[in-house]
C-alpha positions as CSV (number, residue, x, y, z in Angstrom):
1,X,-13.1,63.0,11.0
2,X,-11.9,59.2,11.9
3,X,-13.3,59.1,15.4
4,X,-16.1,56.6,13.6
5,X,-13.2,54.2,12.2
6,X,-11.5,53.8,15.0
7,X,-13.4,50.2,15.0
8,X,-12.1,49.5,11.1
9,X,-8.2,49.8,12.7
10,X,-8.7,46.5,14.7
11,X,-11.0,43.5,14.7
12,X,-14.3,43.0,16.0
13,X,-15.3,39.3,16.5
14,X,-18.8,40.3,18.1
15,X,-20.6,38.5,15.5
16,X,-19.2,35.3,16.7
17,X,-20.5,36.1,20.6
18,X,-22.6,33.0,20.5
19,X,-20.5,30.8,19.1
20,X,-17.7,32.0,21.2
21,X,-20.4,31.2,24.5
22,X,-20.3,27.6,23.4
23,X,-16.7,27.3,23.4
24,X,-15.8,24.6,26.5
25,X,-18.6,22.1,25.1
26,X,-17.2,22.2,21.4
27,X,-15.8,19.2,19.8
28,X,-11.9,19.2,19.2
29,X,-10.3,19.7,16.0
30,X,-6.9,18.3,14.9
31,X,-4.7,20.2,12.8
32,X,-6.1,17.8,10.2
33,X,-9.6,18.6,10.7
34,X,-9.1,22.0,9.6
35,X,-7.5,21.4,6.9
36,X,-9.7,19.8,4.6
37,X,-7.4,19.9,1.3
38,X,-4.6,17.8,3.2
39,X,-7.5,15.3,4.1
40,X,-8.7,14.3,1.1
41,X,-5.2,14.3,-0.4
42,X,-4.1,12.1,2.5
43,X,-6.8,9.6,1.8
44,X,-6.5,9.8,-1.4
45,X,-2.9,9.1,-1.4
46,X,-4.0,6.0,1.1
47,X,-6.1,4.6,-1.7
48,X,-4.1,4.9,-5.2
49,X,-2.4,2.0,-6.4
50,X,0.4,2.1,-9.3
51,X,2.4,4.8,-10.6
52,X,1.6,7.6,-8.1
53,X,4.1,7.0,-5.1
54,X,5.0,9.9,-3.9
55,X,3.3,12.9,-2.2
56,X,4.9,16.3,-1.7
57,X,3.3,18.4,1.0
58,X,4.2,22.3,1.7
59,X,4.6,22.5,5.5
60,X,7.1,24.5,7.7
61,X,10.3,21.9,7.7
62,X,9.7,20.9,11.4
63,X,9.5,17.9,12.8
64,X,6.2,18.6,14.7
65,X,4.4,18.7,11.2
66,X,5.9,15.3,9.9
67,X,4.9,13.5,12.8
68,X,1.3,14.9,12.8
69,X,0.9,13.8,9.0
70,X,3.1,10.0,10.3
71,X,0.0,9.8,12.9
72,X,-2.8,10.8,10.8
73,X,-1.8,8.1,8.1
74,X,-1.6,5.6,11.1
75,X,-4.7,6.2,12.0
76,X,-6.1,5.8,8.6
77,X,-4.2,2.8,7.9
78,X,-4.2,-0.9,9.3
79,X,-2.3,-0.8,12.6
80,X,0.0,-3.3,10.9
81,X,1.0,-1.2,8.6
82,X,4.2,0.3,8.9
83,X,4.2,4.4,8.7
84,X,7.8,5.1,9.0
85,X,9.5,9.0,9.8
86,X,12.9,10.1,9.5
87,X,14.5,13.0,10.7
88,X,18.2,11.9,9.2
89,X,19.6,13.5,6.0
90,X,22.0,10.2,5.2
91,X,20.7,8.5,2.4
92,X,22.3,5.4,3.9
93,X,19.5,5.2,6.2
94,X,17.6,5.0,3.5
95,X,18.8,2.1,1.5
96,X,20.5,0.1,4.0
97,X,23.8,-0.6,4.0
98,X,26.1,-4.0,3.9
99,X,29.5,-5.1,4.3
100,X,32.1,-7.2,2.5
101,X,34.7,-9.1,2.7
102,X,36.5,-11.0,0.1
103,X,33.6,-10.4,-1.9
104,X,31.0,-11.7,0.2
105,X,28.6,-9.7,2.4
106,X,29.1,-10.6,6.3
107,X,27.1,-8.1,7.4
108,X,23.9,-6.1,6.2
109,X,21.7,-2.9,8.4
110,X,18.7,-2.8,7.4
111,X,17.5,1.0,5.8
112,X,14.2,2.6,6.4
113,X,13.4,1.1,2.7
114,X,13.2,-2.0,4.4
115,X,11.1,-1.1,7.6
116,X,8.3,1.0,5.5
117,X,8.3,-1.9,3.1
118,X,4.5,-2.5,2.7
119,X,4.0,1.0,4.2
120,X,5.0,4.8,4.2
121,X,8.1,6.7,4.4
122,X,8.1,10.2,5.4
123,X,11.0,12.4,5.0
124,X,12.1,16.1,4.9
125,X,12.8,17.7,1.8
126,X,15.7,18.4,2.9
127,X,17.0,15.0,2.4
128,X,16.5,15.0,-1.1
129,X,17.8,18.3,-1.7
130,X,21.2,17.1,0.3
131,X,21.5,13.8,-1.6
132,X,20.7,15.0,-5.6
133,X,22.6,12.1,-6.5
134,X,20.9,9.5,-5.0
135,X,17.8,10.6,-6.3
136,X,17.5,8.6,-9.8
137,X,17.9,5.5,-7.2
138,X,15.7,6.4,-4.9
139,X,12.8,7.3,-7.9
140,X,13.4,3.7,-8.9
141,X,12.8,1.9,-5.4
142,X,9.5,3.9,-5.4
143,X,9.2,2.6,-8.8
144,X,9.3,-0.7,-8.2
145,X,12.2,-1.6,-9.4
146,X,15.7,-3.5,-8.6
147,X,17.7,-1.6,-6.2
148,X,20.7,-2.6,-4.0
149,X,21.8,-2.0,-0.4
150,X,24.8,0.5,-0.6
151,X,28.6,-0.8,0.1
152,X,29.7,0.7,3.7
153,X,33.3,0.2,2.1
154,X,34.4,0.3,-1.6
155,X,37.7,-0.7,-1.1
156,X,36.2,-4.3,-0.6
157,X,34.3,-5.0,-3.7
158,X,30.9,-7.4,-3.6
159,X,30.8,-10.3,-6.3
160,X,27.2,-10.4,-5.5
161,X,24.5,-9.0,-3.8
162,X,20.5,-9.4,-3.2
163,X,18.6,-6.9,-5.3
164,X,15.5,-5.9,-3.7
165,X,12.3,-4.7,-4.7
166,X,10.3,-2.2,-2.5
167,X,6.6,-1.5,-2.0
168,X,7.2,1.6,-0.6
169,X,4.9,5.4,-0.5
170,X,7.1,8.4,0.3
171,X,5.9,11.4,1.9
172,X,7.9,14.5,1.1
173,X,7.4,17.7,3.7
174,X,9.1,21.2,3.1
175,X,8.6,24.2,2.5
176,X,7.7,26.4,-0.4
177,X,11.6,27.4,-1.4
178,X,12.7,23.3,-0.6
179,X,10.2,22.2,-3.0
180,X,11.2,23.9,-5.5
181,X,14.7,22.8,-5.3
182,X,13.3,19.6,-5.4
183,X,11.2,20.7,-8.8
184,X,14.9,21.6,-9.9
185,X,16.2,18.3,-8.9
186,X,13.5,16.5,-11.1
187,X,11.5,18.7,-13.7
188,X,8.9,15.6,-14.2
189,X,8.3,15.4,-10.7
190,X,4.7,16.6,-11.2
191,X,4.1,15.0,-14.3
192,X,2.2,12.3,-12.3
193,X,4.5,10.4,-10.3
194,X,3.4,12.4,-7.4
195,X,0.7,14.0,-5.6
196,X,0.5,17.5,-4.1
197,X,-0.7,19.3,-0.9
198,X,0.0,21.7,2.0
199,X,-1.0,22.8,5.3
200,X,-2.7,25.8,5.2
201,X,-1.0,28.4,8.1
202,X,-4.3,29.9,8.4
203,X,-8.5,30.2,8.7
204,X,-10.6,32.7,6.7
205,X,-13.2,33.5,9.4
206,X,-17.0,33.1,9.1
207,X,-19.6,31.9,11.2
208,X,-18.6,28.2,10.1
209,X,-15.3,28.3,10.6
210,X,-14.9,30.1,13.9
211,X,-16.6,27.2,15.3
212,X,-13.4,24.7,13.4
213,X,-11.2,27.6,14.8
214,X,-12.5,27.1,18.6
215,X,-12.1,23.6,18.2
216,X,-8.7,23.5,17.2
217,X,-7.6,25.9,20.0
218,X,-9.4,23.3,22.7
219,X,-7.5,20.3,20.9
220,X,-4.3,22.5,21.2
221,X,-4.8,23.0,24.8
222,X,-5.6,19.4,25.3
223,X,-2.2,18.2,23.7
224,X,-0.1,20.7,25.4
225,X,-1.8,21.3,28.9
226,X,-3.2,25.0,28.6
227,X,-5.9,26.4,30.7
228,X,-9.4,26.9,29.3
229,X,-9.9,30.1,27.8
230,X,-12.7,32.9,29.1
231,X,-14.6,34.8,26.3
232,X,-12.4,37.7,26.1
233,X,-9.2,35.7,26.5
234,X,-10.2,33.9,23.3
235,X,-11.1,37.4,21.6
236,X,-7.9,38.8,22.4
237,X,-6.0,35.9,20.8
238,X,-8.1,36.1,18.0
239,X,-7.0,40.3,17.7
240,X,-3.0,38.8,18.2
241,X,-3.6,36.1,15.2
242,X,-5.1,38.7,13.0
243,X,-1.8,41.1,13.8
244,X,0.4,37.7,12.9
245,X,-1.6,37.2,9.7
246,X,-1.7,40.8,8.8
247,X,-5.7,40.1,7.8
248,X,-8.9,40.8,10.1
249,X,-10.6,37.8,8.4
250,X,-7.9,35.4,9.2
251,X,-6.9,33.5,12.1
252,X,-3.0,31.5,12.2
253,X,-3.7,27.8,12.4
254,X,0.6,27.6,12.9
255,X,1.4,25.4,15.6
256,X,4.4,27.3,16.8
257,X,2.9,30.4,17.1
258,X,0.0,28.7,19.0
259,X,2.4,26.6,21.4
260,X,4.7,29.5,22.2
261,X,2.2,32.2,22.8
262,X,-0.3,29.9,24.8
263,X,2.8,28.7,26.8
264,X,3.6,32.1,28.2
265,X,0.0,32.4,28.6
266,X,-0.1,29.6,31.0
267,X,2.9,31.2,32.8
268,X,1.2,34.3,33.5
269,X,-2.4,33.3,34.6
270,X,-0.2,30.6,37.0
271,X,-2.3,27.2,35.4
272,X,-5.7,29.5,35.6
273,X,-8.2,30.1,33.4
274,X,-6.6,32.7,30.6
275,X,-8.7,36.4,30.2
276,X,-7.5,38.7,27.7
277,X,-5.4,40.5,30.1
278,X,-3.1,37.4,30.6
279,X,-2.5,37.4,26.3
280,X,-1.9,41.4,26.0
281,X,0.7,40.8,29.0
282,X,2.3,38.0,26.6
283,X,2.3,40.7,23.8
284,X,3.6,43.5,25.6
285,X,6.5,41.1,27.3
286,X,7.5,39.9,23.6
287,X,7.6,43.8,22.4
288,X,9.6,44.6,25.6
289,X,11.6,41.5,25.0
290,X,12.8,42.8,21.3
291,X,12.7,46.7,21.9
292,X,16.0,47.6,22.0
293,X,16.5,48.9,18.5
294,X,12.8,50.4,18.1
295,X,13.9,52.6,21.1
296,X,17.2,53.7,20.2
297,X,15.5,54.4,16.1
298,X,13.3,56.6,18.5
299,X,16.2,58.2,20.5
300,X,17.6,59.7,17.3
301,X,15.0,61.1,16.4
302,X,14.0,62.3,19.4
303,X,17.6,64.1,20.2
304,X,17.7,65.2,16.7
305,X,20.0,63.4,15.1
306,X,17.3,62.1,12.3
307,X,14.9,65.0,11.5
308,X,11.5,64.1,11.5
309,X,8.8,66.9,11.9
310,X,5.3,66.4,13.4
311,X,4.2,70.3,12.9
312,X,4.4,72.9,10.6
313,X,4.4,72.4,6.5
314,X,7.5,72.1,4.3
315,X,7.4,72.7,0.7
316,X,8.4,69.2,-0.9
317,X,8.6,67.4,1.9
318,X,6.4,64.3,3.6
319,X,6.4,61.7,6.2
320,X,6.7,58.4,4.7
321,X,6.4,55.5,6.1
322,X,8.7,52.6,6.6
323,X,9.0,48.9,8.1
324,X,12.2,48.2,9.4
325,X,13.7,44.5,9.3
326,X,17.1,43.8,10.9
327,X,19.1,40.5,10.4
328,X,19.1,38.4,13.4
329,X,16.5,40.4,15.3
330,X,12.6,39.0,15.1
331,X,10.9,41.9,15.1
332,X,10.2,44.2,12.4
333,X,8.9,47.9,13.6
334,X,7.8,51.0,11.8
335,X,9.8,54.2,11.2
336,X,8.3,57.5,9.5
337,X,10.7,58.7,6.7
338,X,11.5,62.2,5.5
339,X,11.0,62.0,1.8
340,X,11.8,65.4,0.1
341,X,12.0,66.6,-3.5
342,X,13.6,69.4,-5.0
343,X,12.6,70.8,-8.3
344,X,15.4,72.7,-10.7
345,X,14.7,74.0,-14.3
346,X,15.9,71.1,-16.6
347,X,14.7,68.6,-19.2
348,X,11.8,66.8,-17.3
349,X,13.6,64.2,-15.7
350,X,13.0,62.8,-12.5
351,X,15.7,61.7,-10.5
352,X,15.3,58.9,-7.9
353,X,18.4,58.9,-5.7
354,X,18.0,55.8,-4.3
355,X,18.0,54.3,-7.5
356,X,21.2,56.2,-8.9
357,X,23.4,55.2,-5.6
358,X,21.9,51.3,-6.2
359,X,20.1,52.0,-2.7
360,X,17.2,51.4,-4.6
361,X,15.3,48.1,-5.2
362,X,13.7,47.3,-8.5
363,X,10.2,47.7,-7.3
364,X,11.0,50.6,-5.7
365,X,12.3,51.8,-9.4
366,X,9.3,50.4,-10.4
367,X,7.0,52.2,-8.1
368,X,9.0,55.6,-9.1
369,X,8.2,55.0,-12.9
370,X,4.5,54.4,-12.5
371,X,4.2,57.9,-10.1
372,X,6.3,60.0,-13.4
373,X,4.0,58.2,-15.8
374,X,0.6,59.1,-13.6
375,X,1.9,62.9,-12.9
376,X,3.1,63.3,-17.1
377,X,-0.9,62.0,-17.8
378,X,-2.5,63.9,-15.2
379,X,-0.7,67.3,-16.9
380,X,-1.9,66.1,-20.1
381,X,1.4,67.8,-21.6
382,X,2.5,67.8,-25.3
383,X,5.9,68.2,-24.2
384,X,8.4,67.0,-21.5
385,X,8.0,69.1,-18.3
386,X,10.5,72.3,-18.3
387,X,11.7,71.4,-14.8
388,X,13.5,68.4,-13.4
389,X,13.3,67.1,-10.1
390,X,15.3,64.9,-7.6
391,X,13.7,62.9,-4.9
392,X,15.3,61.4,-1.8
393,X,15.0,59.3,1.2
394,X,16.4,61.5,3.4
395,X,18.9,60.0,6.2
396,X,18.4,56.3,4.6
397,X,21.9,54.5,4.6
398,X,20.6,51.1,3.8
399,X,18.5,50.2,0.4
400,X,15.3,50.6,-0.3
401,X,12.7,48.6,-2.1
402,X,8.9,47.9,-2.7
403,X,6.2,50.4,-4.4
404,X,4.7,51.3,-1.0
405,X,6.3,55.2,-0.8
406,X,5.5,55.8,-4.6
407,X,2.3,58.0,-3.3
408,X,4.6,59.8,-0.6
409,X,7.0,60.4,-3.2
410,X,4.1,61.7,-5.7
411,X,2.8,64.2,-3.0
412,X,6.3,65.1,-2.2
413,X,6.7,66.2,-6.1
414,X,3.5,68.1,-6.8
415,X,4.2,70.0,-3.8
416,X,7.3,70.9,-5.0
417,X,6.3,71.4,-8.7
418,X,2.5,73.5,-7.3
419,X,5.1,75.0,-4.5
420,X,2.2,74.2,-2.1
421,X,3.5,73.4,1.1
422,X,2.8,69.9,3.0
423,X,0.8,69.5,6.8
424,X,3.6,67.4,8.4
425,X,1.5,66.1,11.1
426,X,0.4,63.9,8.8
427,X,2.1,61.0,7.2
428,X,1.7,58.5,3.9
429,X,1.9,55.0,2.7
430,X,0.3,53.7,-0.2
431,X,1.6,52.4,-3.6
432,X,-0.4,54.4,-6.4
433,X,-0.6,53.2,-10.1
434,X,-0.9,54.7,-13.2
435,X,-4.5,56.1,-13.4
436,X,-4.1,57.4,-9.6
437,X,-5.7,54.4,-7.5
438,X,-4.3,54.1,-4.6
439,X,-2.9,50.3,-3.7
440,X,-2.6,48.3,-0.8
441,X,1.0,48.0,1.2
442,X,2.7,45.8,3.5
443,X,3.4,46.5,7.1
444,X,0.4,49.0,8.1
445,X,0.4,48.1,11.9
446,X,4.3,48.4,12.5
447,X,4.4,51.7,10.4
448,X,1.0,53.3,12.0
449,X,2.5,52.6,15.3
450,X,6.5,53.6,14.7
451,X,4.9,57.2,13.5
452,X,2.2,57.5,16.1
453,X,5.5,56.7,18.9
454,X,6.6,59.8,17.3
455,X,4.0,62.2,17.8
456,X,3.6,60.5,21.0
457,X,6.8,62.0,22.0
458,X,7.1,64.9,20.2
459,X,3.3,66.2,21.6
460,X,0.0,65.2,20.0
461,X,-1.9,68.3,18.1
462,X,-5.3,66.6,17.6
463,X,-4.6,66.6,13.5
464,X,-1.8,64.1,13.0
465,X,-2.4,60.8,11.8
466,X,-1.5,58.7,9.3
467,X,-2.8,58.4,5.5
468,X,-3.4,54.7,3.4
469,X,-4.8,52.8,1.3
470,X,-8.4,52.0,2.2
471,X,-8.2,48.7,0.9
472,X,-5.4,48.1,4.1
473,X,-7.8,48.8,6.7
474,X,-8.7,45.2,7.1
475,X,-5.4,44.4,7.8
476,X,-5.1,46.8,11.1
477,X,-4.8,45.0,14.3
478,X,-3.3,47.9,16.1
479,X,-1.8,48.6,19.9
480,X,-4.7,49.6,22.3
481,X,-3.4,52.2,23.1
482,X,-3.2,53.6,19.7
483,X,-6.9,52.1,19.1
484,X,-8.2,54.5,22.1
485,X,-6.0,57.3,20.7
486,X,-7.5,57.3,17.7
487,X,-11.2,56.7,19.3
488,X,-10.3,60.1,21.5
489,X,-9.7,62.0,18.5
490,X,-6.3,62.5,19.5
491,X,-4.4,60.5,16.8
492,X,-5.9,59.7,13.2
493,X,-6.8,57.5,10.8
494,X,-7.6,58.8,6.6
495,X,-8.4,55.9,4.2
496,X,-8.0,57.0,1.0
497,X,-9.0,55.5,-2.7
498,X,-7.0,57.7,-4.9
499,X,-4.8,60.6,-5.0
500,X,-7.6,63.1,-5.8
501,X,-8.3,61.8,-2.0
502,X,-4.7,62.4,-0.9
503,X,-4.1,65.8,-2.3
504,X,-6.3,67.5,-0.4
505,X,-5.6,66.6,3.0
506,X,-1.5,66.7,2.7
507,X,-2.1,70.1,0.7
508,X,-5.3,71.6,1.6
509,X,-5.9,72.4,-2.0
510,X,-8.0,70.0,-4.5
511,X,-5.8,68.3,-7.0
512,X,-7.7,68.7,-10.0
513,X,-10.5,71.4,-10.2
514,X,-11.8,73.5,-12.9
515,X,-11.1,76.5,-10.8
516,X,-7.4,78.0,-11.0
517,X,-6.8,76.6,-6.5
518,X,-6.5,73.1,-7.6
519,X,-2.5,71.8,-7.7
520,X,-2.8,71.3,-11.3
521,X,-3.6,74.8,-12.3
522,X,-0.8,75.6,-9.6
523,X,1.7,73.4,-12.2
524,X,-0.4,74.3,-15.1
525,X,0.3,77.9,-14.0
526,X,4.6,77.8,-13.4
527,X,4.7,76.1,-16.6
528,X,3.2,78.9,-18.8
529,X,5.1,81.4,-17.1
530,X,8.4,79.5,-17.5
531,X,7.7,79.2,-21.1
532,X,6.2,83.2,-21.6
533,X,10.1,84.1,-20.6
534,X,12.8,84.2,-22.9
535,X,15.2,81.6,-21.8
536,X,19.2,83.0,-21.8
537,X,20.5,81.2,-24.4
538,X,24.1,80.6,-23.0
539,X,25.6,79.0,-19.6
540,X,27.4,82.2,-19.0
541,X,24.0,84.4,-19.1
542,X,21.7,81.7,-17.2
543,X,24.1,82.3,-14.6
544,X,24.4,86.1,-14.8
545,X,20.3,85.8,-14.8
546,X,20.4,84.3,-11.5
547,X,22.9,85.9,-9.9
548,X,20.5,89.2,-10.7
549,X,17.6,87.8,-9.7
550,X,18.9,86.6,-6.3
């Protein structure tokens, strides 16, 4: 059935052949040059006279970015203008700083106030955020206004001192969560003193842009010494940005990411040209690199000790899919989950463990709700369901969160409510809302590949594979070898647009039919004949009832 996908679940950058063919006579691109927001901003900034003083740019807080940005406005200035940039948190490097004696100044350092007079400061956030304080100060030296060189020691008071006046331009660079401590350190900080930009971390990809895209790569090879690249070296790091940016139509313009993996590239083609073996080595050394806890996740399971089946079908039980992140470890990697519900007769509600033991995150909660509210409308009952239900993450000791199980946990309680029994060779992600759409998750290559490990291991049947949201396709960039699994037949891929889609191939019945095999009638069905039977009408003879019955 997916055999023709198997080209949806990575990226195919044969439409940009030609341009790719014209790579080594391109012109270079500068981080700059492809980013065309920070440009004009930048020469705008350059321009403006008056109130505006200050520009705030969203970067990664690095030192890499801030001296780009200190050389671009160089370039754009007069080379006697000073562009100054400080990696120092101590405000006293700011203002300058004197010292007295008997009341007189003998001695005074000039701060970087004084050096950019005329010019441009450029600082990290983080300075500001460090030094709240000194802010109001600061806002007036930008301002114009009278400021004075700070007292090294206030046990010697100055009778005097110089004010100063500054003609000064500051350049802010942080990122998104530093900028808004600086928002909280000044709620009028975008009422017009200031400007605002950012550096965008990555490319959508057309047949303009790939040609900005080429460009940039042969300007970062210039800068830091790389080997050219070969057609399918170039394609290949293309397939490894899409992976980093989680989108087929988006390349990473990140110059970390670039410098470290085009570093180990140069290692292993030994200062030759780089082919798209050399970058899949570099991935599969970085996976090795960080694999410990993948592989022990896959031990347990493998000895037992977590049950995940890959064969058979269980009644109220599904494969769901997880992303695993671990503190102090930089890689995050997919684990299938056993998600099982269990349905008792009751008052209609259902239960989320997670939630009741605070394992549960609030859009997980949230994702739960939505699923009971979809289920209740699809029933089209007058009345709460006669049953209740409890559904669980089974062997999950950590919390829980985000909407993207809420369609496993929804197939997991129709099965259990229809008594239909689940195919667990296949497994589910997908957030679903409240008229049954099926929504796009986070994650897809890490949790496509963790469950595919495990029928990898456990013996491939032909059938399993892994359910989602068709609108995550374009953000596959999978393993090769889980790209020519899938192309084999052997593993597989179902996009899905609602749960009408779902239903069927987790249950091999239709989920809503007017014919009495769809899951519905199946519900429908237990329903009437729950309510057709007198009910005992104390504890004592509910349990005598069962006790006969069993």
């Amino acid at each position: 059935m997916t055999k023709e996908i198997w080209r949806s679940v990575t990226p195919q950058y044969d439409a940009y052949n030609s341009q790719i063919e014209q790579y080594a006579s391109l012109e270079e691109n500068n981080l700059l040059d492809v980013q065309p927001r920070l440009s004009v901003t930048l020469s705008q900034f350059i321009e403006m006279d008056g109130f505006t003083r200050l520009l705030l740019i969203n970067a990664p807080d690095n030192s890499i970015y801030r001296h780009l940005i200190q050389d671009t406005i160089q370039q754009r200035v007069n080379e006697d203008t000073p562009v100054i940039i400080s990696e120092s948190l101590n405000i006293d490097t700011l203002f300058g700083q004197v010292k007295a004696e008997n009341g007189h100044v003998i001695h005074e350092v000039s701060g970087l106030l004084d050096k950019a007079d005329g010019g441009y400061l450029i600082v990290s956030a983080n300075l500001l955020i460090a030094n709240p304080v000194s802010w109001p100060l600061l806002k007036a030296a930008l301002l114009g206004e009278e400021t004075y060189p700070l007292n090294c020691d206030p046990k010697s008071p100055i009778q005097s001192s110089t004010a100063k006046r500054y003609n000064v331009k500051l350049v802010v660079v942080g990122d998104r969560n530093q900028l808004g401590d600086v928002d909280y350190l000044d709620p009028d900080i975008h009422s017009g003193l200031c400007l605002f930009s950012e550096i965008e971390l990555d490319l959508k990809i057309n047949e303009q842009s790939i040609v900005q895209y080429l460009g940039y790569l042969k300007w970062l090879c210039q800068q830091y010494d790389i080997p050219h690249f070969t057609a399918d070296g170039i394609k290949a790091l293309l397939t490894a940005g899409a992976r980093y940016t989680e989108d087929q139509h988006y390349a990473p313009l990140c110059l970390l990411w670039h410098r470290s993996i085009l570093s180990e590239c140069k290692r292993k083609s030994h200062g030759q040209t780089i082919t798209a073996v050399h970058v899949e080595d570099v991935i599969k050394d970085r996976y090795y690199r960080a694999s410990y806890l993948p592989e022990r996740a896959m031990d347990d399971i493998l000895d037992g000790q977590v049950i995940i089946e890959t064969q058979g079908e269980q009644i109220g039980q599904v494969n769901g899919l997880t992303v695993v992140d671990v503190a102090g470890h930089p890689l995050s990697y997919g684990e299938p989950a056993r998600i099982s519900c269990v349905i008792h007769f009751g008052d209609g509600d259902i239960a989320d463990v997670e939630r009741k033991v605070d394992l549960g995150g609030n859009l997980h909660a949230k994702g739960m709700m939505i699923m009971q509210a979809f289920v209740s409308s699809a029933l089209n009952l007058d009345m709460p369901l006669p049953f209740s239900a409890s559904v669980v993450f089974e062997q999950s000791y950590s919390e829980v969160d985000g909407d993207s199980a809420s369609l496993a946990e929804l197939c997991s309680l129709v099965s259990a409510l229809s008594e239909t029994p689940i195919d667990q060779q296949k497994a589910v992600t997908g957030a679903v809302d409240q008229f049954g759409r099926v929504q796009a998750v986070g994650g897809l290559n890490e949790k496509i590949e963790g469950f595919y490990r495990v029928c990898e291991h456990q013996g491939f049947t032909g059938q399993q594979g892994v359910i989602l949201p068709a609108s995550n396709l374009k953000h596959l960039a999978l393993h090769p070898t889980v790209v020519d699994s899938i192309r084999s037949g052997q593993f597989n891929i179902w996009p899905v647009s609602t749960v009408d889609d779902v239903i069927p191939l987790l249950l091999g019945e239709p989920f809503r039919s007017d014919e009495n095999s769809s899951i519905l009638n199946k519900i429908a069905e237990r329903i009437d004949n729950f309510e057709k039977h007198e009910q005992p009408s104390s504890l004592i003879d509910r349990l005598k009832n069962w006790l006969f019955s069993h």
